[in-house]
C-alpha atoms as one frame of an Amber mdcrd trajectory, in Angstrom:
protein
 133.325 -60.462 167.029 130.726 -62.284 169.543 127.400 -62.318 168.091 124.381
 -60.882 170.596 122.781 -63.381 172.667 119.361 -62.103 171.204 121.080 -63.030
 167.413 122.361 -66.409 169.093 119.351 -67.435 170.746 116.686 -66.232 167.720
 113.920 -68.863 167.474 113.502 -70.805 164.069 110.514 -72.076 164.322 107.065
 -70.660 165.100 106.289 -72.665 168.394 109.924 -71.480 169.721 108.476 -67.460
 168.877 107.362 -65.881 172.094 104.503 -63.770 171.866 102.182 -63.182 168.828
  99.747 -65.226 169.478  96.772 -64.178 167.921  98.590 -64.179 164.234 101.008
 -67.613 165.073  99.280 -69.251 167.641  97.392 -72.505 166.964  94.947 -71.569
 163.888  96.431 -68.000 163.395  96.182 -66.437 159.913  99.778 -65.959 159.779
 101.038 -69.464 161.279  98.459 -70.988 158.273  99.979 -69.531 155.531 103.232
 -70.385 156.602 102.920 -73.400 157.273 100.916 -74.197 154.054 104.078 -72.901
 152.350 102.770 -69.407 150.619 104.710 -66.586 149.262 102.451 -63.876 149.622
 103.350 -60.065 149.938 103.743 -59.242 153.906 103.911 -56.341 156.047 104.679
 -56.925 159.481 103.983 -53.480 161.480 104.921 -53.060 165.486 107.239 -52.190
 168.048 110.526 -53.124 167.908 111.808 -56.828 169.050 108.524 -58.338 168.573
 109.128 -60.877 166.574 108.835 -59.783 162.786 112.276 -59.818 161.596 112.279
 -63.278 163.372 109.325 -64.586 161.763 110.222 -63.308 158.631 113.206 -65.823
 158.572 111.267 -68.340 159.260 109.335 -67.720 156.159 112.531 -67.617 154.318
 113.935 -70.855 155.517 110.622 -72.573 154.115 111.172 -71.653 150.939 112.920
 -72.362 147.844 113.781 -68.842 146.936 116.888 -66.584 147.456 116.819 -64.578
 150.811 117.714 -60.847 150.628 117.671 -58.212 153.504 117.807 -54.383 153.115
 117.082 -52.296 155.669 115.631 -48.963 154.052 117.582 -46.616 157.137 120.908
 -47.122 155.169 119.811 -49.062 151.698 119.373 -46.950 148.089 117.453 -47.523
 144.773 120.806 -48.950 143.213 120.276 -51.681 146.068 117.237 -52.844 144.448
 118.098 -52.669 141.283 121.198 -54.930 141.938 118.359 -57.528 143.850 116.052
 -57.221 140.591 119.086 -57.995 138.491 119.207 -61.356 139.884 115.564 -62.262
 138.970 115.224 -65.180 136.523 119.502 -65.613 136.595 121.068 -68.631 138.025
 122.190 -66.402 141.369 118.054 -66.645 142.212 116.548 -69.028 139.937 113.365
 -69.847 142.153 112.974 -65.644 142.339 113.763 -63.645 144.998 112.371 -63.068
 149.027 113.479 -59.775 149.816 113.436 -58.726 153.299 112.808 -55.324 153.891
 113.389 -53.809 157.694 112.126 -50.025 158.182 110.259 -49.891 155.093 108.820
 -46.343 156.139 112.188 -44.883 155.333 111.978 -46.182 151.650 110.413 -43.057
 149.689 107.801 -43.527 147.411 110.379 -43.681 143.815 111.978 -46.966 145.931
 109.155 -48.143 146.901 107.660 -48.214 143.371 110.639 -49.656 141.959 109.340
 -53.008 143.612 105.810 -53.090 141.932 106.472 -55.138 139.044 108.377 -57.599
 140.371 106.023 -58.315 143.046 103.489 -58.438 140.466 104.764 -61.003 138.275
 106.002 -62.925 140.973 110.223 -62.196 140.552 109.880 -61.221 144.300 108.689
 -61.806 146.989 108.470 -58.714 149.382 108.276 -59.116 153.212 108.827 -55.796
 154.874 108.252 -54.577 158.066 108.112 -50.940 160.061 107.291 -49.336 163.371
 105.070 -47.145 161.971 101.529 -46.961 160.450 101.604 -48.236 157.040  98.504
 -46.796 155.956 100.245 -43.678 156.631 103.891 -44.066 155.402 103.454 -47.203
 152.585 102.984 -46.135 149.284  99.149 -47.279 148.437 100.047 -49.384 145.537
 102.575 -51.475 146.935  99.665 -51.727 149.806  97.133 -53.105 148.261  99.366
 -55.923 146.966 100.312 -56.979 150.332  98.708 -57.968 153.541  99.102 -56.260
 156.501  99.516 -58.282 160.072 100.465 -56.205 163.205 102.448 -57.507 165.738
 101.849 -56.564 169.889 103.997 -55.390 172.139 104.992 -59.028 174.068 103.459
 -58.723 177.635 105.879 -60.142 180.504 103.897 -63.431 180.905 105.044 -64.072
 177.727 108.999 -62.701 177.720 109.556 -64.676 180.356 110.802 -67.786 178.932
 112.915 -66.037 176.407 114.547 -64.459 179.564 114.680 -67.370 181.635 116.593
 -69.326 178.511 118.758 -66.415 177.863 120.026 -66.551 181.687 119.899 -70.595
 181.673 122.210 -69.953 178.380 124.480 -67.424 180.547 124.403 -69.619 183.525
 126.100 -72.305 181.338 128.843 -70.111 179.447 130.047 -68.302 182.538 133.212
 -69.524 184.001 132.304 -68.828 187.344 129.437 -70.293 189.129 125.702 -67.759
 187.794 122.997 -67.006 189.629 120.318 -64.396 190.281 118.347 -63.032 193.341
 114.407 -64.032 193.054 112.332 -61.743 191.172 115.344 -60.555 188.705 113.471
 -62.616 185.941 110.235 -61.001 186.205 111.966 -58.023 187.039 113.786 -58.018
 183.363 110.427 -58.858 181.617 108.558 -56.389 183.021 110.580 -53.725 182.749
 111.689 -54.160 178.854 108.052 -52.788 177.449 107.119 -55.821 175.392 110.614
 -56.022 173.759 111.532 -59.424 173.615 115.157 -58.360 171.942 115.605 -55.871
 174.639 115.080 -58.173 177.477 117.750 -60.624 176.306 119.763 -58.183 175.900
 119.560 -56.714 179.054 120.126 -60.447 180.383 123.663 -60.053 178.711 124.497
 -56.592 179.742 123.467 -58.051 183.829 126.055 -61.023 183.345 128.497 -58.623
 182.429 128.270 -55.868 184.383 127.881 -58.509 187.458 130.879 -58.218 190.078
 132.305 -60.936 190.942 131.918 -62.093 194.860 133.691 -65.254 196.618 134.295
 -66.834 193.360 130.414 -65.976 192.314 128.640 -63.976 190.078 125.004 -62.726
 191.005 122.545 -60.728 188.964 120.488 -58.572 191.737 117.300 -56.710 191.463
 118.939 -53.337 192.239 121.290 -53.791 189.012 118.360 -54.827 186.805 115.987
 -52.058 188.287 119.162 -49.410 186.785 119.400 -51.175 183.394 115.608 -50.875
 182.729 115.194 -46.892 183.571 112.758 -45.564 181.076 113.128 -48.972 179.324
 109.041 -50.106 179.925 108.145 -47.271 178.139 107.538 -47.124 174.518 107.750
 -43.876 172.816 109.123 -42.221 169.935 108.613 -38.551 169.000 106.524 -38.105
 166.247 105.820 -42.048 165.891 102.595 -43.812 166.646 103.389 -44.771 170.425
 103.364 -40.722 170.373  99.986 -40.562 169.192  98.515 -43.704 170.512  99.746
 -41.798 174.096  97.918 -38.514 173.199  94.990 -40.617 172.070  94.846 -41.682
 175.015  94.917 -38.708 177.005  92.144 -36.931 175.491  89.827 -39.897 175.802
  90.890 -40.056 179.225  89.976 -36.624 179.642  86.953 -37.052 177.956  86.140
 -40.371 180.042  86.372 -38.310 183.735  88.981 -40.848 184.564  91.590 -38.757
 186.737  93.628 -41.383 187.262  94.582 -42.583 183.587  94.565 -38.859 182.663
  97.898 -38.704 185.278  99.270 -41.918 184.049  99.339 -40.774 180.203 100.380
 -37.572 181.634 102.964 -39.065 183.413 104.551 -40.820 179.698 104.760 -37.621
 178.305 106.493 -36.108 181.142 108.815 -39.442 181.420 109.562 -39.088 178.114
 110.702 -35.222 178.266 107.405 -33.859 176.137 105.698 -30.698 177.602 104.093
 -29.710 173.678 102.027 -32.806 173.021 100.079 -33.171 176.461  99.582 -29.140
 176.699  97.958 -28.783 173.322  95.639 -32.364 174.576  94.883 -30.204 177.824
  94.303 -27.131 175.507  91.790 -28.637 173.074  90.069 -31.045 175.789  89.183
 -27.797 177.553  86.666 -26.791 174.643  86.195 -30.090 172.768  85.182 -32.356
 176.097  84.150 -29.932 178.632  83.303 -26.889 176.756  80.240 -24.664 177.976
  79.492 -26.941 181.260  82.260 -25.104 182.747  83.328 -22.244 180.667  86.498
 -21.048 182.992  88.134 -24.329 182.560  90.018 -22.905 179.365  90.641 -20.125
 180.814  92.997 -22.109 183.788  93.811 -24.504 181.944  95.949 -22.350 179.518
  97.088 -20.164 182.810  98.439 -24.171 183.877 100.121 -24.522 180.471 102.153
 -20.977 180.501 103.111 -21.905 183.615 104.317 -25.645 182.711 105.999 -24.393
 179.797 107.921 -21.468 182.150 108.835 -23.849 184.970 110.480 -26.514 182.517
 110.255 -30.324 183.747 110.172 -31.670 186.591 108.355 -28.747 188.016 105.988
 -28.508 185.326 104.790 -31.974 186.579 102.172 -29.831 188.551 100.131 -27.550
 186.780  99.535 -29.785 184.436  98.564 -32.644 186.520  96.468 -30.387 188.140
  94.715 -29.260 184.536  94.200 -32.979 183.846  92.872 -33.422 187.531  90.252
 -30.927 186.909  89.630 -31.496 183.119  88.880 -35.276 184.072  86.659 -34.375
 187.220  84.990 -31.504 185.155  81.424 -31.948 184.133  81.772 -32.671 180.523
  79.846 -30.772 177.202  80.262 -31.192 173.820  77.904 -28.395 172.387  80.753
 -26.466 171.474  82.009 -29.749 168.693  78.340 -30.398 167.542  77.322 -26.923
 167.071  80.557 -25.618 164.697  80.581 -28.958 163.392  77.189 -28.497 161.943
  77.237 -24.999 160.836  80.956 -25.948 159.249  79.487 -28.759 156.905  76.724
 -26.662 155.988  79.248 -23.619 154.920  81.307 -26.634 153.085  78.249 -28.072
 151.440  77.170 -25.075 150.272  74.046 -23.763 152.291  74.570 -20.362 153.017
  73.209 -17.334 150.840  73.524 -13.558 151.204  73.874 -11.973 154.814  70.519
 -10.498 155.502  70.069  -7.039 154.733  70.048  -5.853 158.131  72.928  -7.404
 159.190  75.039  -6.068 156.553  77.679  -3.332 156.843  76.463   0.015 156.173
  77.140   1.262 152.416  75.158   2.589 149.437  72.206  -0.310 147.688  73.202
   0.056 143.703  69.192  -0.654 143.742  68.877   3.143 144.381  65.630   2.099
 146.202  65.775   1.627 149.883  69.135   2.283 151.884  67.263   1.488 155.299
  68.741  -1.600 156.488  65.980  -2.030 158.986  68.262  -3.333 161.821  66.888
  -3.352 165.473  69.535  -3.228 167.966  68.758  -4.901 170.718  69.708  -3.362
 174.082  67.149  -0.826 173.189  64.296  -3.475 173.757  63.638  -5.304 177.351
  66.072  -8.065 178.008  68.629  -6.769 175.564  66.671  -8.909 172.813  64.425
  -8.731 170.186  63.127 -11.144 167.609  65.127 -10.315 164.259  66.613 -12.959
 161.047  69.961 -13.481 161.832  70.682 -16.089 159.349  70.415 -16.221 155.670
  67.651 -17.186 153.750  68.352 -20.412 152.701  68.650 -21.562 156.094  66.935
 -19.502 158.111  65.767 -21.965 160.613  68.890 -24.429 160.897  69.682 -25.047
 164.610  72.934 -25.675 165.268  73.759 -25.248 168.695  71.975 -27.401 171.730
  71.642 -26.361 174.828  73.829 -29.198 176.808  72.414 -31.111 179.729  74.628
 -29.635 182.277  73.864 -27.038 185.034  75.613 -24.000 182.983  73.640 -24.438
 180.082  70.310 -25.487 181.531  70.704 -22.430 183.291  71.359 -20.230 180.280
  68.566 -21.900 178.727  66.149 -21.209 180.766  67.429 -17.599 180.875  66.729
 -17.127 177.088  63.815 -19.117 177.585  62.127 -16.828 179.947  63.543 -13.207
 177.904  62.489 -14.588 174.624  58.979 -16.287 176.088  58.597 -12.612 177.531
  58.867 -10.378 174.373  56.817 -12.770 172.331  53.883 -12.273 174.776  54.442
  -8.463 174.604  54.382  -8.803 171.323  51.346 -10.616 170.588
């Protein structure tokens, strides 16, 4: 069975890794411990075909200790125990570098089953995942083990790895290889940082290539079809997900139509209506709030709609509730003012409703059953000075009038009814 060309071709050494630089370039933290010949506990987190399997080997080759791999999608506790058996035996007498691929997929029983080991030194434990470790890594096995995250490779860099995979190609094939201009750049771009995925779309050109006059040539239109959908990372539920809807909001929040569409645009790409409608939902409130109240109210009309149309037409009620969430003038009185009255409740400052706010019913004093309450559309301005919060903290203030025109002008509103009744009063 061939091996892939991205197998074939994987670098082994560190100045043959593409990409990475800021952990393997020259003084890196990672390419220093390496190369000073360390065993410490790893985690290498980031997108697939990065580099982290890769530079894990490397590790392995520099050292004197026997080289497992498990990945966790398909390997059990018994797996482990089988490795741990070999600790301190003639099969791994310098201990034991276990590579561990998809670590997130380990649950926390397998994971724990390492701790001791890594401990006292038996192994060695380099594993690696897609996903947030501080989220899916048992917090033990965590803080024994340092944490280096790998980038998605831009094209500058992926490149060369796709210019030697096609020099490789170009030298196998039995007829005479070559590619139209741009093809290169064409495959790096479009592969989303995925060094693996770029090779082997190199591979999957060369063989779906027709041959012509005794020639085989790789065109643009061929490597446009291969990478549909390919320069975009996401994963339902993972952390491109969330990074995406991140980014979003902040857009949103920022007034910057244009990214708002483009993160828009990944969700849609990627066949998700839920995530960017509950973004558009909450933005309305959190970001733009009481500077212009009716935005939540069309926004959620643009939702029902997306989510009754179906993709592609949905594509345009919700590009036009980004459009006008971005270009909205922006408030966040709403967040500050629950936010404070929230931590009070949590913290404990609250106290008995006042008196005459309470629901009508019988005082067991047997005193006073007037509750004293004035209602106020029976006093100019439907208003009328009256306690309204509890004792304890009577004179909190939680909400602020915002800076924009809606609330300046309800401000001034309430400024003017309650500036009236005082002077009546006094």
């Amino acid at each position: 069975m061939d091996r892939p060309l991205a197998d074939e071709i994987r670098p082994r050494s560190l100045d043959e890794v593409v990409g990475q630089k800021h952990l393997i370039g020259k003084g890196g933290m990672l390419r220093r411990l390496i190369e000073s010949g360390t065993s410490a506990n790893m985690i290498f987190y980031g997108p697939s075909g990065t580099g982290k399997t890769t530079i894990a080997n490397i590790i392995a080759s520099r050292t004197n200790k026997t080289l497992h791999k498990l990945n966790a999608t398909t390997a059990s506790l018994s797996d482990v125990k089988d490795i741990i058996a070999d600790v301190g035996t003639l099969m791994a007498p310098g201990g034991v570098l276990l590579y561990l691929d998809e670590i997130q997929y380990f649950n926390k029983k397998q994971q724990q089953s390492l701790l001791e080991f890594m401990e006292n030194g038996s192994i060695t434990l380099i594993a690696s995942t897609t996903e947030n470790p501080y989220f899916y890594v048992y917090g033990a096995l965590l803080s024994r083990s340092t944490v280096f995250e790998f980038k998605a490779v831009p094209p500058e860099e992926t490149l060369p790895a796709v210019l030697r995979a096609l020099d490789i190609l170009k030298e196998r094939s039995e007829l005479p290889l070559s590619w139209e201009d741009g093809v290169p750049e064409k495959i790096a771009m479009n592969c989303g940082g995925d060094v693996r995925k770029s090779i082997n779309a190199c591979e999957l050109l060369y063989q779906s290539a027709e041959a012509k006059r005794g020639r085989l040539k790789l065109t643009l239109a061929d490597a446009d079809q291969l990478a549909q959908r390919s320069a975009m990372r996401y994963d339902k539920g993972g952390d491109a997900m969330y990074d995406c809807a991140s980014a979003l909001m902040k857009s949103l929040r920022g007034s910057d139509p244009d990214a708002a569409l483009h993160y828009l645009a990944r969700f849609l790409e990627a066949g998700d209506l839920i995530t960017p409608c509950r973004r558009l939902l909450c933005s309305a409130s959190e970001d733009v709030g009481l500077a212009y109240p009716q935005a939540i109210a069309i926004v959620k009309a643009c939702v029902d709609t997306a989510m009754q149309l179906g993709l592609p037409e949905a594509q345009l009620p919700l590009a036009e509730a980004a459009i006008l969430l971005a270009t909205a003038p922006k408030s966040n009185s709403v967040v500050e003012g629950i936010g404070a009255a929230w931590a009070d409740v949590k913290a404990g400052r609250s106290g008995d409703v006042p008196r005459q706010l309470q629901n009508v019913h019988a005082d067991t004093t047997g005193t006073d059953n007037r509750q004293n309450y004035k209602y106020p559309h029976n006093f100019p301005g439907h208003w009328v000075a009256q306690q309204y919060l509890p004792d304890a903290i009577k004179n909190a203030k939680y909400y602020r009038y915002g800076d924009n025109k809606t609330e300046q002008a309800a401000a001034q509103y309430w400024e003017k009814i309650k500036g009236t009744a005082k002077e009546e009063e006094a």
